[in-house]
C-alpha distance (Angstrom), angle and dihedral (degrees) to the residues before:
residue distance angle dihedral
X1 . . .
X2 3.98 . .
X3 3.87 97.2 .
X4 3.88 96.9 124.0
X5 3.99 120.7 105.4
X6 3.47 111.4 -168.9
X7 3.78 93.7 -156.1
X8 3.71 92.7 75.8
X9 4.04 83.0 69.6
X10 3.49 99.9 28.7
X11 4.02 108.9 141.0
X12 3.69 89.9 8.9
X13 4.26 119.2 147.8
X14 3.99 80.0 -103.3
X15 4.17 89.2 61.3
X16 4.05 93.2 38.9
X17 3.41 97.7 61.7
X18 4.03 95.2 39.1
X19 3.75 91.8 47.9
X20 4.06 88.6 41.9
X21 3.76 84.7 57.1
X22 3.87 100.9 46.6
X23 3.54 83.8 60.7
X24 3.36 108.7 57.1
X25 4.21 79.7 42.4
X26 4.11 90.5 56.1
X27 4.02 107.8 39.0
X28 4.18 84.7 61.3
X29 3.35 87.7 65.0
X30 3.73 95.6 51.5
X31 3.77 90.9 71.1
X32 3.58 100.2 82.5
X33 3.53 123.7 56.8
X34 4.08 95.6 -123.8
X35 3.12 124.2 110.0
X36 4.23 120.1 -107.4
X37 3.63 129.9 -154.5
X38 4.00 115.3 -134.9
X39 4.10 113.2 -159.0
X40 4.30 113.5 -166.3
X41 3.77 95.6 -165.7
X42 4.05 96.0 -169.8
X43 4.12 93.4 17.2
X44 3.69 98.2 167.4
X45 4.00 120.2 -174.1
X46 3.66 92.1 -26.2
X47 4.11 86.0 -132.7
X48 3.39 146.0 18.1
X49 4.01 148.2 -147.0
X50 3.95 113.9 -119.4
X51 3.66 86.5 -167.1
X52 4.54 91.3 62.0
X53 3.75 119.6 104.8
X54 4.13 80.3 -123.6
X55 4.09 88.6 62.2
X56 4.21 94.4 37.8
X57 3.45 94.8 51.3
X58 3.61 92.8 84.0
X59 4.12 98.3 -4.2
X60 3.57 83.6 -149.9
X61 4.15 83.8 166.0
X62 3.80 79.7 79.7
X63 3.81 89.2 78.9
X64 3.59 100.8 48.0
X65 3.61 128.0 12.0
X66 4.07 99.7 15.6
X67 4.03 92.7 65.1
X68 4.19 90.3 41.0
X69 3.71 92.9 49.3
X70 3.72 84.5 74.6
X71 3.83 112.2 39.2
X72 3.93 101.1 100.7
X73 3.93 96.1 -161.4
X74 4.01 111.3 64.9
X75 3.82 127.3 153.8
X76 4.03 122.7 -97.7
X77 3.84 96.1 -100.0
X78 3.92 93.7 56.3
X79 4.03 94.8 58.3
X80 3.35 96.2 74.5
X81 4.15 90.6 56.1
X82 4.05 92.2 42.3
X83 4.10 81.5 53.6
X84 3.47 85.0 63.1
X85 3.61 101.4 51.1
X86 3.80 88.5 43.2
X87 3.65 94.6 46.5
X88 4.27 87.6 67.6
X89 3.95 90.9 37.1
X90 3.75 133.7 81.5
X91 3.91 118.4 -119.5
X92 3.91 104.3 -55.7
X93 4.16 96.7 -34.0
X94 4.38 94.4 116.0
X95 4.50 94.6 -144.4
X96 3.74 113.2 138.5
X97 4.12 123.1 32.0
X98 4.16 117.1 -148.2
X99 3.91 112.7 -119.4
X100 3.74 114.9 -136.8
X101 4.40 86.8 -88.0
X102 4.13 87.3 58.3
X103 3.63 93.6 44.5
X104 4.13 95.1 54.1
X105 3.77 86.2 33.8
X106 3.66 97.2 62.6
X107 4.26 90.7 56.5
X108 4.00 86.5 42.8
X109 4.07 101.1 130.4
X110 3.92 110.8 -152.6
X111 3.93 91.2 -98.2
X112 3.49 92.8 51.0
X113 3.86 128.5 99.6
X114 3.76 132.4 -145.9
X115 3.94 122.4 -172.9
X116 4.26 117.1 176.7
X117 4.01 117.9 -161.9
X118 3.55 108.4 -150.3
X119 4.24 122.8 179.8
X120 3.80 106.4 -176.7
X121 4.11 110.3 78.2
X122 4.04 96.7 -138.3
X123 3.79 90.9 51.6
X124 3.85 94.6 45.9
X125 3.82 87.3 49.8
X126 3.72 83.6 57.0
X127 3.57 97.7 47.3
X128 3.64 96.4 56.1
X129 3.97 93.8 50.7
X130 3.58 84.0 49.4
X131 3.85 92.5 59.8
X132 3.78 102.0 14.1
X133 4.06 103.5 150.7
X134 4.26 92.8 18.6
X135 3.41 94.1 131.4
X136 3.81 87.3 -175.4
X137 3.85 93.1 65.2
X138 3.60 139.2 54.4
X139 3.83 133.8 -152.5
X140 3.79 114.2 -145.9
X141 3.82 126.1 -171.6
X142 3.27 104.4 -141.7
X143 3.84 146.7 104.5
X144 3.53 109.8 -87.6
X145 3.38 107.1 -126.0
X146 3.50 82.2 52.4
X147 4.00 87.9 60.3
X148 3.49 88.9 52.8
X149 3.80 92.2 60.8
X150 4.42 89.3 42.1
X151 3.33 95.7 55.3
X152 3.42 119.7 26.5
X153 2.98 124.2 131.9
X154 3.69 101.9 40.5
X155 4.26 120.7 -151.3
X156 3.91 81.1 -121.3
X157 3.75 80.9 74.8
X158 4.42 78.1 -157.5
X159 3.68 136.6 56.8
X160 4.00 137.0 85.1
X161 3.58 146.2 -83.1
X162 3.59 126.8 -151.1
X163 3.78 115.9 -151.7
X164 3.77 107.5 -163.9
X165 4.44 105.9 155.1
X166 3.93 116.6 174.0
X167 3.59 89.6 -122.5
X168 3.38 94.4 -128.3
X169 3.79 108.7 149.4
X170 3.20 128.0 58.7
X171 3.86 101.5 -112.6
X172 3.56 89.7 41.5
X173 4.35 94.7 122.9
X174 3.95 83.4 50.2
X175 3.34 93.2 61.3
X176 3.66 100.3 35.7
X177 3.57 95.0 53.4
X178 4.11 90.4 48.9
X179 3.46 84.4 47.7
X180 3.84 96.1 51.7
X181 4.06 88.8 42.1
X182 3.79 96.7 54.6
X183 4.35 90.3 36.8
X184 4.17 86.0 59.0
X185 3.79 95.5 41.5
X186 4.10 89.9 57.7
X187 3.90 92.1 36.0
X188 4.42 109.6 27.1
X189 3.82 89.3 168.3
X190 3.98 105.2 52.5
X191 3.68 125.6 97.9
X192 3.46 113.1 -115.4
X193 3.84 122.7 -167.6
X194 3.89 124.3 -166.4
X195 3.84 122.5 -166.0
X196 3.52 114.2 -157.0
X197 3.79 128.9 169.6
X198 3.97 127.0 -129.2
X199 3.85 114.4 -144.9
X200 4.08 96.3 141.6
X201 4.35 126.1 18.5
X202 3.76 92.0 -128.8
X203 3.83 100.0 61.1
X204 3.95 94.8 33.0
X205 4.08 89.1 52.4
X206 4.25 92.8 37.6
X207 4.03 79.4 58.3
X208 3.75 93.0 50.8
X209 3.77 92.9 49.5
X210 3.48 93.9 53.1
X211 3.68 94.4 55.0
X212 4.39 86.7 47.1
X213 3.59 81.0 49.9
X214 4.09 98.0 49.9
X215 4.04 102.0 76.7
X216 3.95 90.6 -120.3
X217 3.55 110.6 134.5
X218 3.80 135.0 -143.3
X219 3.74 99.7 31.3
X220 3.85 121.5 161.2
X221 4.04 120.5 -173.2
X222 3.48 124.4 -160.6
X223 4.05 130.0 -172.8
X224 3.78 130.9 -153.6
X225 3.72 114.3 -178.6
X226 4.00 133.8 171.9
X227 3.87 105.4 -173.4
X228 4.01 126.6 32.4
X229 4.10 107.0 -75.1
X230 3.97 80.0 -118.5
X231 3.75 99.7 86.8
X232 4.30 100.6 81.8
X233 4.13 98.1 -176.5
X234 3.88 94.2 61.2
X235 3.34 144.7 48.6
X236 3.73 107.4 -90.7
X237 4.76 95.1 168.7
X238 3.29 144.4 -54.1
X239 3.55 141.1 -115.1
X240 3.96 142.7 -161.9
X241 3.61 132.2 -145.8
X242 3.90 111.9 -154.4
X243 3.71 130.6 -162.7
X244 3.48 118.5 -153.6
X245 3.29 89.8 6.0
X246 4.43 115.5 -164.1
X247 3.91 116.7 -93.9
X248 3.68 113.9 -85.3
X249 3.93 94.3 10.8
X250 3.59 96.3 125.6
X251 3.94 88.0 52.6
X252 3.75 87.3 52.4
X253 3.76 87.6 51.5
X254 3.82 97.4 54.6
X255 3.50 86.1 38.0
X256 4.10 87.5 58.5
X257 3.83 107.2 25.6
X258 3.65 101.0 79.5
X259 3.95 91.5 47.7
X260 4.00 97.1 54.2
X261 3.94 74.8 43.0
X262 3.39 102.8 56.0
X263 4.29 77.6 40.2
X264 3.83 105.7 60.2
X265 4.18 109.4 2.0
X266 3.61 103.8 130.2
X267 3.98 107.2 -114.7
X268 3.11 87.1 -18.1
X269 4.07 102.2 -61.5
X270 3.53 132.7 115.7
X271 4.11 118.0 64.3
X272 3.68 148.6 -154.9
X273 3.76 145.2 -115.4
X274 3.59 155.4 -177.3
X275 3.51 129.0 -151.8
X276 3.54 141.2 171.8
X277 3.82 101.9 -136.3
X278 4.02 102.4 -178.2
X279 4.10 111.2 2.1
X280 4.37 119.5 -131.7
């Protein structure tokens, strides 16, 4: 099945707090002068116009980046994700939102390499018109956990991978978390992120328990939600599991949560969390 379109979600909560994260996971690896490798398993268009009928339909952007593009006072470790947005924008007119491959692509240092697995044909098209001439990144056609099997491990030897599916089909966690399991016995030392979204407890938590379950070690979770986890048929957060996650990041994340909180919750519901799911 390859019906889903990100850009009817682009900018949403669900894509503030994922991008928000894969910051604070890519500036870390800025401070040594080595090059890293950056996989995008399910990149998609790599970014999208607010102002399409695709992005209107819904204007789910309304619910995450449209209300944060105008607060003026925002802690340290969101700058570097507003530079992002900004970086694709035109003075202070909010039009086009960054997909995960813009947001890593922007901190790309000349050494550094970038390559983005897409499936679905329109969105691949995308990609490579998005990047067309990038010599530092490279637009594969292929499923992604299929990338994950091509090109791991990379000659970087370090650098991240952001696993972000549609969970579409019904065995999708299956084979994400085979996926995952066979990615971290090739490559131990990469960070590997995995987006997941949270529209009921049971299935978010049966997805944590695999990964306790999985013998990876050093795995930190962390939950951003807008509505009570009670409503099935929408939307309600996101979270992301990260292996080998940076020093101090779940610090950053308490020290963040409960502003984007206090930012987008929905009359005040939903909440957040951070958990250590398997320790180093």
């Amino acid at each position: 099945m390859l019906s889903y379109r990100h850009g009817f979600h682009a900018g949403n909560h669900a894509d503030v707090f994922k991008h928000l994260v894969l910051t604070l996971l890519v500036r870390p690896l800025l401070n040594k002068e080595k090059p890293f490798f950056y996989l995008d398993t399910h990149a998609a268009a790599g970014r999208y116009d607010l102002g399409s009928a695709m992005a209107r339909k819904n204007r789910e952007y309304e619910t995450g980046i449209g209300p944060l593009w105008k607060v003026k006072a925002a802690p340290e470790a969101v700058r570097d994700y507003f530079e992002t947005v900004r970086a694709i924008n035109s003075g202070d007119k909010l039009r086009f939102y960054p997909g995960s491959p813009r947001v890593v692509r922007h901190f790309l240092r000349p050494g550094d390499r970038m390559a983005l697995s897409e499936l679905h044909p329109n969105e691949v098209k995308v990609l490579g018109d998005e990047f067309a001439g990038d010599k530092q990144v490279k637009i594969h056609h292929l499923d992604g956990y299929q990338a994950l099997k091509a090109l791991l491990p990379p000659a970087e030897r370090r650098g991240l991978v952001l696993i972000d599916p549609a969970f579409e089909l019904r065995d999708e966690r299956r084979r994400l978390l085979d996926a995952v399991k066979e990615a971290y016995r090739r490559w131990a030392t990469g960070i590997f992120a995995v987006w997941y979204p949270i529209q009921d407890r049971a299935t978010a938590d049966d997805l944590l328990r695999r990964f306790k379950k999985s013998g990876i070690r050093n795995i930190l979770a962390a939950e951003f939600k807008v509505l009570p986890d009670d409503e099935p048929l929408r939307l309600n957060g996101s979270g992301m599991i990260v292996i080998n996650p940076p020093w101090r990041l779940d610090q950053q994340l308490n020290d963040l949560l409960p502003w984007l909180w206090e930012q987008l919750a929905i009359e005040k519901q939903g909440a957040w969390r951070v958990e250590w799911l398997v320790p180093e």
